[in-house]
py3Dmol code that shows the C-alpha trace and the ligand (Angstrom):
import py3Dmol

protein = """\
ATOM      1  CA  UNK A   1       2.138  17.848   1.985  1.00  0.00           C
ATOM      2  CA  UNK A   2       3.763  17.930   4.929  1.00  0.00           C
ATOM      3  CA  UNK A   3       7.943  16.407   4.859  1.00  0.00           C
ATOM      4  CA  UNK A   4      10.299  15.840   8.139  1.00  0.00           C
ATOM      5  CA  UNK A   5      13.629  14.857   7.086  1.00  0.00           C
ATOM      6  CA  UNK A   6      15.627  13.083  10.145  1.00  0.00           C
ATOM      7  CA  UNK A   7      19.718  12.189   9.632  1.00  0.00           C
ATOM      8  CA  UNK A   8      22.358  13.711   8.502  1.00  0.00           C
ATOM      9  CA  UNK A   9      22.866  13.616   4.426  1.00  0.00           C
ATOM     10  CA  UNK A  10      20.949  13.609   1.954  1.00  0.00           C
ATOM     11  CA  UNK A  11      17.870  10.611   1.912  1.00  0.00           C
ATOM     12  CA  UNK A  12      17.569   7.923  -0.396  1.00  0.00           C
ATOM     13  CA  UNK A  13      14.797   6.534   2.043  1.00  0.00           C
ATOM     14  CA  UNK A  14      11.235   7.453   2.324  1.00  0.00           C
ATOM     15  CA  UNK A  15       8.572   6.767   4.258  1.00  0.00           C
ATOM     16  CA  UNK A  16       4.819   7.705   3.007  1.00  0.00           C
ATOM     17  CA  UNK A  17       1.743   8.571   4.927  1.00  0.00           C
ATOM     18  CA  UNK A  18      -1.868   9.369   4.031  1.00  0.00           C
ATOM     19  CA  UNK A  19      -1.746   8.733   0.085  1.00  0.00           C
ATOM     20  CA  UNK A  20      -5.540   8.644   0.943  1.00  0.00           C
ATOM     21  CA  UNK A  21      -6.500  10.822   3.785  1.00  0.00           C
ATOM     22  CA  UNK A  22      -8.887   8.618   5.711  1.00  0.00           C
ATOM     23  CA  UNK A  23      -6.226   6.383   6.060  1.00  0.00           C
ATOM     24  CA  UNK A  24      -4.609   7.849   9.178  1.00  0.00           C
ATOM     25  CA  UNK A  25      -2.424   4.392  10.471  1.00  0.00           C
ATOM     26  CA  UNK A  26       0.391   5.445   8.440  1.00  0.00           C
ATOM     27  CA  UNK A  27       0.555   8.603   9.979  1.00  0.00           C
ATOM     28  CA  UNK A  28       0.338   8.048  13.719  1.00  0.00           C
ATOM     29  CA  UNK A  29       3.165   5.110  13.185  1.00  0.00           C
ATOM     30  CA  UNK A  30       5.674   7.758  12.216  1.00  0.00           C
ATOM     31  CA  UNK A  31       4.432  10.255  15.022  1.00  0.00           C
ATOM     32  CA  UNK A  32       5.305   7.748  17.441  1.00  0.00           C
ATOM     33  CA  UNK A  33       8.198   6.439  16.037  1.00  0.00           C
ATOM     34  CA  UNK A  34       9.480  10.148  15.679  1.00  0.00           C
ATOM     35  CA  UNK A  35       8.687  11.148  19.331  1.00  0.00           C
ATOM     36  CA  UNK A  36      10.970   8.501  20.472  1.00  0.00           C
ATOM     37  CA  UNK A  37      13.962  10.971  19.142  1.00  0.00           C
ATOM     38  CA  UNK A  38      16.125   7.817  17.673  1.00  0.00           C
ATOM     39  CA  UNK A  39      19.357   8.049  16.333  1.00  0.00           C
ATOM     40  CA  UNK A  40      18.914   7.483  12.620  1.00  0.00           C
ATOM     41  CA  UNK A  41      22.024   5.806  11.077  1.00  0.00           C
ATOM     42  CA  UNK A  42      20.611   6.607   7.412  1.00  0.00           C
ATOM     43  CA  UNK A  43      18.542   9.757   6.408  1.00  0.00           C
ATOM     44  CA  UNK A  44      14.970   9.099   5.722  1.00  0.00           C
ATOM     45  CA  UNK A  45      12.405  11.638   4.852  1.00  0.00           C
ATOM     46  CA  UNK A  46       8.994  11.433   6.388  1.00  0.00           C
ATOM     47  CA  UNK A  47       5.774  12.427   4.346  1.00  0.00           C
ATOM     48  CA  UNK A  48       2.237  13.125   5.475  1.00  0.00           C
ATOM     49  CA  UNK A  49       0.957  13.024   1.442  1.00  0.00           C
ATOM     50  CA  UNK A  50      -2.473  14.690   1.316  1.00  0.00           C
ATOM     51  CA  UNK A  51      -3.016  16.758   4.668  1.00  0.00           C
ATOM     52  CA  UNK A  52      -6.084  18.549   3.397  1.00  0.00           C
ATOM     53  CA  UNK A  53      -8.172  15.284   3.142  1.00  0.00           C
ATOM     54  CA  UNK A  54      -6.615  14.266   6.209  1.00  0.00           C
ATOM     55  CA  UNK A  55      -8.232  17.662   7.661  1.00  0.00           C
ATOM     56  CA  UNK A  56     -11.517  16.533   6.439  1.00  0.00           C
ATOM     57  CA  UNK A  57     -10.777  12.726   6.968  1.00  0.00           C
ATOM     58  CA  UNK A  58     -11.755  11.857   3.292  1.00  0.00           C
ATOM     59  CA  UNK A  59     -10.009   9.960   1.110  1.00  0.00           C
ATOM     60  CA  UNK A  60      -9.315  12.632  -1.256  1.00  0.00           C
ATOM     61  CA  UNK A  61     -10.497  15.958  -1.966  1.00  0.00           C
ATOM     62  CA  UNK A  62     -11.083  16.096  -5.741  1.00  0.00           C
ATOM     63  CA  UNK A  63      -9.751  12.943  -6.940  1.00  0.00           C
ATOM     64  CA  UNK A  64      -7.892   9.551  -5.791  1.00  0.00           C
ATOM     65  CA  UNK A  65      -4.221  10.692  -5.157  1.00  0.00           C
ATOM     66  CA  UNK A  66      -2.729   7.490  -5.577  1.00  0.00           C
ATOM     67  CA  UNK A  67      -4.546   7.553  -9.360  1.00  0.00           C
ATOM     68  CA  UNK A  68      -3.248  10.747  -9.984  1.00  0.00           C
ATOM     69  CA  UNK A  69       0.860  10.382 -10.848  1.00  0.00           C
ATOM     70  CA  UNK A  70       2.392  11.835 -12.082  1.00  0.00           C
ATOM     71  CA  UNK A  71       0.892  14.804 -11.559  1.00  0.00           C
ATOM     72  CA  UNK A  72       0.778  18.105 -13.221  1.00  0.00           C
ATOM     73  CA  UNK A  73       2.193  21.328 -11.273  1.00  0.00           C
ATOM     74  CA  UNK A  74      -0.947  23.198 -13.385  1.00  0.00           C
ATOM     75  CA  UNK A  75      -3.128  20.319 -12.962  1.00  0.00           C
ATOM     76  CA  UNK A  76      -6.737  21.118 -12.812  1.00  0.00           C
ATOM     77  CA  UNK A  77      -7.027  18.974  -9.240  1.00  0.00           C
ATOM     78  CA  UNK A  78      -5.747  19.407  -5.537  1.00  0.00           C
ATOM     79  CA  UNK A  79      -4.782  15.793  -6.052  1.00  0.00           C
ATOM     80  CA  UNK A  80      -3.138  16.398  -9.718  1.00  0.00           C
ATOM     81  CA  UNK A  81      -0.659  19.000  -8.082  1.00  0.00           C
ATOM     82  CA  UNK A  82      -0.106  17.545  -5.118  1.00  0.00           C
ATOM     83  CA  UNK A  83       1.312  14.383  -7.104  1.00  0.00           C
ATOM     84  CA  UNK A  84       3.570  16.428  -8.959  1.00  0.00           C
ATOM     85  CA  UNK A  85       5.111  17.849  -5.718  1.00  0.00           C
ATOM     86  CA  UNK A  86       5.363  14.616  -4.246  1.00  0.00           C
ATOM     87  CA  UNK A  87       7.314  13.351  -7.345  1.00  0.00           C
ATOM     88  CA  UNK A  88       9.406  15.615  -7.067  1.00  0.00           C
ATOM     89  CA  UNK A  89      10.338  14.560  -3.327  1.00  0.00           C
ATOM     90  CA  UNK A  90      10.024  10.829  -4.065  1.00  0.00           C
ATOM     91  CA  UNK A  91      12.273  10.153  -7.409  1.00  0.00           C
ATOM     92  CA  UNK A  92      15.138   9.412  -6.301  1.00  0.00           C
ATOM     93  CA  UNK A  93      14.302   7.874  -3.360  1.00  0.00           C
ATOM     94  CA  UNK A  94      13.438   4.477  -2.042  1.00  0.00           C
ATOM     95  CA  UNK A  95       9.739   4.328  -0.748  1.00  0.00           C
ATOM     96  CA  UNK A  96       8.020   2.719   2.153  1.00  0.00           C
ATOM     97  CA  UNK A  97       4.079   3.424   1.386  1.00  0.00           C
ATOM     98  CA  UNK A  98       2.019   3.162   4.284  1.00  0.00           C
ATOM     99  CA  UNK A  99      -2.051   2.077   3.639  1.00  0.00           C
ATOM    100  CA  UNK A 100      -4.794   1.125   5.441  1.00  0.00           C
ATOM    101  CA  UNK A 101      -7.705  -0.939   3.539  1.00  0.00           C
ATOM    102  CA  UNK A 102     -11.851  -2.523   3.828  1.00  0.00           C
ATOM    103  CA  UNK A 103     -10.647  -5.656   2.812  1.00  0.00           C
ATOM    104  CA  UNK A 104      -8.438  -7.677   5.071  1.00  0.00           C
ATOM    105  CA  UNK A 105      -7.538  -7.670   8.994  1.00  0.00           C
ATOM    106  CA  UNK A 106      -3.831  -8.844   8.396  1.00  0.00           C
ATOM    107  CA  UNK A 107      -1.177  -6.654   7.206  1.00  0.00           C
ATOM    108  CA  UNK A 108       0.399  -7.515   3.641  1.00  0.00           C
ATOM    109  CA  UNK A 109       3.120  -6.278   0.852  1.00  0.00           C
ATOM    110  CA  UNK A 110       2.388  -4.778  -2.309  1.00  0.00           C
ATOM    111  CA  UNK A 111       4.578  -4.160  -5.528  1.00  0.00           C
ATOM    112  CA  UNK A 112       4.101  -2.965  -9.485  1.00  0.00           C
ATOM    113  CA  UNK A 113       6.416  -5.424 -10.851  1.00  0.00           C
ATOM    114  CA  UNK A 114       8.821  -7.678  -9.357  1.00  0.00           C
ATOM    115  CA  UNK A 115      12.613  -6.830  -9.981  1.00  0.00           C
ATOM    116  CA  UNK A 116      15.723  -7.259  -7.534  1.00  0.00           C
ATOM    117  CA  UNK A 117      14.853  -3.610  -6.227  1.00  0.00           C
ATOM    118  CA  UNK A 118      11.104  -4.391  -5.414  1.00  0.00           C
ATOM    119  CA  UNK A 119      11.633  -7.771  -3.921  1.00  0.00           C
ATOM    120  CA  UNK A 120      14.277  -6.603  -1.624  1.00  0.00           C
ATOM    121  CA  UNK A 121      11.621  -3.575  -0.447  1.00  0.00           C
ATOM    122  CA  UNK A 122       9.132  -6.205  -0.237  1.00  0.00           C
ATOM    123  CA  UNK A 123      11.791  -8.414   2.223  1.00  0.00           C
ATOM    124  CA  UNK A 124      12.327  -5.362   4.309  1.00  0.00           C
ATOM    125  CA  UNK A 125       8.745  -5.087   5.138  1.00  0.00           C
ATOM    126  CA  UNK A 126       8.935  -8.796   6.652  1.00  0.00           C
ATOM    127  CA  UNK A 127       5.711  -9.579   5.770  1.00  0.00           C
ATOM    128  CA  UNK A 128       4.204 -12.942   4.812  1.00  0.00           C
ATOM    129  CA  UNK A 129       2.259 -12.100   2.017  1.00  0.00           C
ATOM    130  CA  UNK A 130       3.078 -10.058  -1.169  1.00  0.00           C
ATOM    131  CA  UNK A 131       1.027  -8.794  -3.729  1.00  0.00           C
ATOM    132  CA  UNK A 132       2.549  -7.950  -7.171  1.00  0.00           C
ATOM    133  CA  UNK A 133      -0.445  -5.592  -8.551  1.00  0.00           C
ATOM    134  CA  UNK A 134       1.592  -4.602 -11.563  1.00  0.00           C
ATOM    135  CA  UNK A 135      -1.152  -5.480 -14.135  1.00  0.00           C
ATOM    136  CA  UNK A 136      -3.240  -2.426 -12.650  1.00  0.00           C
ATOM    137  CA  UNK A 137      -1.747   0.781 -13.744  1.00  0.00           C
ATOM    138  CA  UNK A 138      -1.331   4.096 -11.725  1.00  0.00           C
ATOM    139  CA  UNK A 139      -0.459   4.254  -7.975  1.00  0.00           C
ATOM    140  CA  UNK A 140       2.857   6.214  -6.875  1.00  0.00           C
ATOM    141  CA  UNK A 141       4.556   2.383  -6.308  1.00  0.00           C
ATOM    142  CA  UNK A 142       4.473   1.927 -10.116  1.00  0.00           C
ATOM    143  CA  UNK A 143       6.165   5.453 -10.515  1.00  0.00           C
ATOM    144  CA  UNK A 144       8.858   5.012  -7.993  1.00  0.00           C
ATOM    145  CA  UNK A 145      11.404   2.418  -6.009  1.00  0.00           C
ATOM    146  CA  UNK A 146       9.117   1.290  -3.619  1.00  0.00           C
ATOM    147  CA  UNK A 147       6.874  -1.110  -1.801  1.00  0.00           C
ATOM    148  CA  UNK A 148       3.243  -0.046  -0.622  1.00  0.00           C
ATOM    149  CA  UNK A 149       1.875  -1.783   2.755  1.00  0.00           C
ATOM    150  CA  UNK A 150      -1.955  -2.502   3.460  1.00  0.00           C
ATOM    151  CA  UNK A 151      -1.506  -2.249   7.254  1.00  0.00           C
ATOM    152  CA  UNK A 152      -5.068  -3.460   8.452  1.00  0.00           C
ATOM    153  CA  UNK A 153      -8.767  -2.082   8.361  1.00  0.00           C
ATOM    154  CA  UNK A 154      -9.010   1.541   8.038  1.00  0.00           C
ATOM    155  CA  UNK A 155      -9.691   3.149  11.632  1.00  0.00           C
ATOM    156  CA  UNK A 156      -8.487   0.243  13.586  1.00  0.00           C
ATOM    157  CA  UNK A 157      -5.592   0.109  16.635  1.00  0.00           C
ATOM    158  CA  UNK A 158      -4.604  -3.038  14.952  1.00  0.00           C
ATOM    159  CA  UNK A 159      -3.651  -1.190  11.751  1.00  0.00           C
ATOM    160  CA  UNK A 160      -1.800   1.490  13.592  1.00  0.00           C
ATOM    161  CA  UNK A 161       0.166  -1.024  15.687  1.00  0.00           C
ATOM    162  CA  UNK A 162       1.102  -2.524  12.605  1.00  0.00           C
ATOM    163  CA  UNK A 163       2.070   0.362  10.646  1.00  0.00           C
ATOM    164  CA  UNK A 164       3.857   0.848  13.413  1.00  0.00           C
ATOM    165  CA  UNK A 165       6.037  -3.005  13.257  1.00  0.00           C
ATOM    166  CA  UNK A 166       6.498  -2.404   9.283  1.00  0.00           C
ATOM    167  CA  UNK A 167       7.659   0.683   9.833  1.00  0.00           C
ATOM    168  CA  UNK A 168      10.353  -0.486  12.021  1.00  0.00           C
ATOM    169  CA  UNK A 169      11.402  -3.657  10.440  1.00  0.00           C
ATOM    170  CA  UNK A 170      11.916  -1.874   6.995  1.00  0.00           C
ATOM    171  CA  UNK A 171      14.258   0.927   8.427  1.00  0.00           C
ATOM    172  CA  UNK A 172      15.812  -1.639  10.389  1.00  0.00           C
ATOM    173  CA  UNK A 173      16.510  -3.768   7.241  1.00  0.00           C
ATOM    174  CA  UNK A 174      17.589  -0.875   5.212  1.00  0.00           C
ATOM    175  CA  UNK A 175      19.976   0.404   8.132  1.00  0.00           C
ATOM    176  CA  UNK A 176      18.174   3.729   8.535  1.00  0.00           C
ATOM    177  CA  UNK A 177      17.649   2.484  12.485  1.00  0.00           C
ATOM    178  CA  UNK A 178      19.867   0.010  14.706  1.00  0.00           C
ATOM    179  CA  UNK A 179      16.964  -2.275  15.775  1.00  0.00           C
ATOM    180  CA  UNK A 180      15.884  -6.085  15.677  1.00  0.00           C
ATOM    181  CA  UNK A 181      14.728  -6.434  11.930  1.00  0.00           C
ATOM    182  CA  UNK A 182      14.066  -9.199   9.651  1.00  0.00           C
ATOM    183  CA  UNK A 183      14.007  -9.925   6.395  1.00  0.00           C
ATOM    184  CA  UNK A 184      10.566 -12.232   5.295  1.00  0.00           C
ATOM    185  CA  UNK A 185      10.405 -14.599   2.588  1.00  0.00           C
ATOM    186  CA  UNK A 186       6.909 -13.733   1.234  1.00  0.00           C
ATOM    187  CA  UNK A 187       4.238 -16.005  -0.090  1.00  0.00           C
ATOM    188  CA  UNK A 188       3.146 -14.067  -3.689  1.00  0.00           C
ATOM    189  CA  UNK A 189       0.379 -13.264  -5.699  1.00  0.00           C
ATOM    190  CA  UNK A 190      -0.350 -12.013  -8.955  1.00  0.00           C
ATOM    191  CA  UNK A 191      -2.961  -9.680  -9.815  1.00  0.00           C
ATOM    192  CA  UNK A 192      -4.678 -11.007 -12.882  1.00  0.00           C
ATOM    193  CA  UNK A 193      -7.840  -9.411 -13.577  1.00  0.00           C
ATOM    194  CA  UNK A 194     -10.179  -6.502 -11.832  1.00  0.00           C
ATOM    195  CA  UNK A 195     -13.520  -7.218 -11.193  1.00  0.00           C
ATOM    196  CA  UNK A 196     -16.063  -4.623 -11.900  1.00  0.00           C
ATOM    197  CA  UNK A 197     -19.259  -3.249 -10.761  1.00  0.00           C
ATOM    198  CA  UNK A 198     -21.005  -1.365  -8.432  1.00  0.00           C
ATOM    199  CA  UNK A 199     -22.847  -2.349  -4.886  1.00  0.00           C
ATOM    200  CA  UNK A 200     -21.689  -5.717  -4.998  1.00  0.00           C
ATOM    201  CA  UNK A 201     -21.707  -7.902  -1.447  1.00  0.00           C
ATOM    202  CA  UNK A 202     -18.105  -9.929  -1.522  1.00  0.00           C
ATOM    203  CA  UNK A 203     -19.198 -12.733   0.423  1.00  0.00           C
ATOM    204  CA  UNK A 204     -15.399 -14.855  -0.339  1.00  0.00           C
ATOM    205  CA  UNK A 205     -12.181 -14.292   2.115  1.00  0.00           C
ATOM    206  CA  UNK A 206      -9.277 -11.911   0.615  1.00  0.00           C
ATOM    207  CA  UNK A 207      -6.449 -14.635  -0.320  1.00  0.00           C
ATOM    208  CA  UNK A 208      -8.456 -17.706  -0.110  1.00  0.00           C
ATOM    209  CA  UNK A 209      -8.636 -19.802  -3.066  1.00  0.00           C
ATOM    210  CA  UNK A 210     -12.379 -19.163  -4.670  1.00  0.00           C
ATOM    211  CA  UNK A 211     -13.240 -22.893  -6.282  1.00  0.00           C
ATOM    212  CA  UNK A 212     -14.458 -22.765  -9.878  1.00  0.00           C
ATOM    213  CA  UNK A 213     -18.369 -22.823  -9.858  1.00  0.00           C
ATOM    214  CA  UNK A 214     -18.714 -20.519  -6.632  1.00  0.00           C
ATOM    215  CA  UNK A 215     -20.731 -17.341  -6.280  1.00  0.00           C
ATOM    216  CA  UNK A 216     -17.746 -14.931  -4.692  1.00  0.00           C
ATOM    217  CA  UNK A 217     -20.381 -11.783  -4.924  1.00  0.00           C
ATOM    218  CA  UNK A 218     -23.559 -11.004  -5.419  1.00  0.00           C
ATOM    219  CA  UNK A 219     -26.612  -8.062  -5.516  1.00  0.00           C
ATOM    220  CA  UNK A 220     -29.893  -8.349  -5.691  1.00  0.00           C
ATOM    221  CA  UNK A 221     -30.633  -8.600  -9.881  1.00  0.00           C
ATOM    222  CA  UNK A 222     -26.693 -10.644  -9.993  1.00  0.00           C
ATOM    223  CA  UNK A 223     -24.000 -13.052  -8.663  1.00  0.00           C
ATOM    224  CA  UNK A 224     -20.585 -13.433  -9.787  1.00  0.00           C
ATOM    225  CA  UNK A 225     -19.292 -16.691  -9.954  1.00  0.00           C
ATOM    226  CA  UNK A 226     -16.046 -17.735 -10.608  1.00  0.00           C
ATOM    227  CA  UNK A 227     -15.132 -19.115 -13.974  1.00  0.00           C
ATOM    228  CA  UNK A 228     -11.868 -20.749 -12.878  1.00  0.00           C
ATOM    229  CA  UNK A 229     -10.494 -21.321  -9.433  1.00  0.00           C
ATOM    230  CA  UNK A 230      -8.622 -17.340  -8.136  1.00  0.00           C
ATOM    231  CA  UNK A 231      -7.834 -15.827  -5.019  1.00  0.00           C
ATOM    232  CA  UNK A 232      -9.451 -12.652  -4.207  1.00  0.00           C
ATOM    233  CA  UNK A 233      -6.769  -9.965  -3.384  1.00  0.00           C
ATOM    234  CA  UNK A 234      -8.547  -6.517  -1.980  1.00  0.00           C
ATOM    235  CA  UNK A 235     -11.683  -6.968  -2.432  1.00  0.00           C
ATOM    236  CA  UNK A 236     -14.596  -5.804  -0.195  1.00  0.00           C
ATOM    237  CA  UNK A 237     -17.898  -4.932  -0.161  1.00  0.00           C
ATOM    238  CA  UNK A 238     -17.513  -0.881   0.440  1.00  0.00           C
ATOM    239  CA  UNK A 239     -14.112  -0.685  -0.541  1.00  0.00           C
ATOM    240  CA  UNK A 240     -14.395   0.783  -3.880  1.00  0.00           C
ATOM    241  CA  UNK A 241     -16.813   2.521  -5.892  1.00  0.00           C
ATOM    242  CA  UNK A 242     -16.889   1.136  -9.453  1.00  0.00           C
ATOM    243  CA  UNK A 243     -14.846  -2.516  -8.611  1.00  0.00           C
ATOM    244  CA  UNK A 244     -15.514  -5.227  -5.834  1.00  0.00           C
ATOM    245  CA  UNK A 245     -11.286  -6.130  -6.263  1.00  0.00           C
ATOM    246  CA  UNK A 246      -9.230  -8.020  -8.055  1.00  0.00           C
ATOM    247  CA  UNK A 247      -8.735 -11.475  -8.356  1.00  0.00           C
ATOM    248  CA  UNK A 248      -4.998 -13.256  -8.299  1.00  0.00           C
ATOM    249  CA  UNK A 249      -2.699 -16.246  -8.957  1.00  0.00           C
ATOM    250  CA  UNK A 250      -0.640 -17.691  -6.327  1.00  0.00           C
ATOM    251  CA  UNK A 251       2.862 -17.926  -7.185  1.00  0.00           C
ATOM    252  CA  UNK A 252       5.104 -19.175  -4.696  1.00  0.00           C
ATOM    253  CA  UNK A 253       7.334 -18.051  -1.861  1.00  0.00           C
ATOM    254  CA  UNK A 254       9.209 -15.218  -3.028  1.00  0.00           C
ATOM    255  CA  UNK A 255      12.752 -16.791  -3.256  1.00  0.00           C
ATOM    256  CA  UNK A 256      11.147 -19.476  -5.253  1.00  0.00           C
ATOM    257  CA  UNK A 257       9.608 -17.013  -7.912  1.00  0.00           C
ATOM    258  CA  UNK A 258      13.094 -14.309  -8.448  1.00  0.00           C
TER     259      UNK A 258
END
"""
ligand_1 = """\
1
ZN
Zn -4.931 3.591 0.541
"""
view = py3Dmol.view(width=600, height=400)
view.addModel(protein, "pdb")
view.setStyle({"model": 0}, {"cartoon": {"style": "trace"}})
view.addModel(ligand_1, "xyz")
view.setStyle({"model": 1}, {"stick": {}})
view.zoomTo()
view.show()
C-alpha cells in the first residue's frame, strides 16, 4: 500500500486507488492531479491500495481485496493483510473509492446503504446515476464513510479522464480544493438480487429496464429470462467469475428518495 498525505492537519478525507490492481484509472487520476502541486485547503490522504497486483496488473494476488475487509493483520492472504492495514488508514476517514469496471462506458456512484453521510458522498461525486449495492455484503464502502465510483471500462482513456473529473468535483465539494464543483442530484437504484452462474453472454444494456419475458443472458445448454421487469446494474459478460451481475429497482432522483 502505498499513502501520500497532502495539507496541513490531520485528514478526514480519502481518496482510494487500485482496490483491484488491473484497475489502474484511479491511480493515474491522482498522479496527475498531484503533479499539478495544488494548494489543498483540507488534508486528504492519497492511497494506491494493492501495489503488488498493480505490479503484475491482476486484479488481485491471492484473493479479491475489496471481498476481503476487514482484514486480519495474521491473515493467511496478501489481500487479508493488506485490508487490515488499509482499515486502519481508512476508519476514520471519509472515502472517495476509485474503480474501473467490464460493464458500462459511463461513469456512475455507488453506496452500501443510503444515510445523510452516504448521500452527501454520493452528491460530491456529481454523478447522474447512483447505485445503492447495500444488499451485497463485503466491499471496503460497506466498512467505511464512503462512496465507491465505477469510472468507465477497465484500460480505457475515457475511464482515466473521468477518474480524473470525479476526483475533482468531490474534493471540490468537500472543500479539500478551491475549484468549480457541483453537487448532482442522482437518479438511484437498488440492488435487489445477484444473478449467478458461470460463462454466461449478457446480451441486455447495464441500467436499462429488462421487460418481463426477455432472455437478458444466455450459454449454449441455457438462457435467463427475466421473471419480472429489472434493470441490470454491473453486469457483463467477462466481468465476473461465478455471477453475470446484479439486477436492480429504480428508485427515484436522490432528493426524492432521502
Ligand atoms: Zn474494482
Amino acid at each position: 500500500m502505498r499513502t501520500e498525505t497532502v495539507g496541513d492537519g490531520t485528514p478526514e478525507l480519502a481518496v482510494v486507488s487500485c482496490l483491484h490492481g488491473d484497475e489502474q484509472c484511479g491511480k493515474s487520476a491522482i498522479e496527475s492531479l498531484l503533479a499539478e502541486r495544488l494548494t489543498f485547503e483540507r488534508p486528504v490522504t492519497f492511497v494506491v491500495a494493492n501495489e503488488a497486483a498493480v505490479g503484475a496488473n491482476v486484479r488481485f494476488v491471492d484473493e479479491d481485496l475489496n471481498r476481503a475487509f476487514p482484514g486480519d493483520p495474521d491473515g493467511d492472504t496478501y489481500e487479508s493483510r493488506l485490508a487490515a492495514e488499509l482499515m486502519a488508514e481508512l476508519r476514520e476517514k471519509q472515502v472517495l473509492d476509485l474503480h474501473s469496471t467490464q460493464s458500462h462506458p459511463d461513469p456512475f456512484a455507488l453506496v452500501d446503504g443510503l444515510d445523510e453521510a452516504s448521500a452527501r458522498l454520493a452528491r460530491a461525486t456529481g454523478l447522474e446515476r447512483l447505485v445503492d449495492i447495500g444488499h451485497v455484503p463485503g466491499g471496503l464502502i460497506g466498512e467505511v464513510d464512503g462512496v465507491a465510483v465505477e469510472c468507465g471500462y477497465v484500460g480505457t482513456a475515457t475511464a482515466a479522464r473521468n477518474a480524473e473529473r470525479v476526483l475533482r468535483n468531490f474534493l471540490g465539494v468537500t472543500g479539500a480544493l478551491d475549484v468549480t464543483a457541483e453537487e448532482s442530484d442522482p437518479d438511484v437504484y437498488r440492488v435487489t438480487d445477484v444473478v449467478e452462474g458461470r460463462d454466461f453472454e449478457f446480451v441486455g444494456q447495464n441500467f436499462q429496464q429488462v421487460p418481463e419475458g426477455t432472455v437478458f443472458a444466455h450459454r449454449a445448454d441455457e438462457s435467463l429470462r427475466a421473471d419480472e421487469p429489472f434493470y441490470p446494474v454491473l453486469m457483463s459478460t467477462g466481468g465476473y467469475d461465478e455471477m453475470v451481475g446484479f439486477k436492480a429497482e429504480r428508485v427515484g432522483r436522490l432528493s426524492n428518495v432521502e
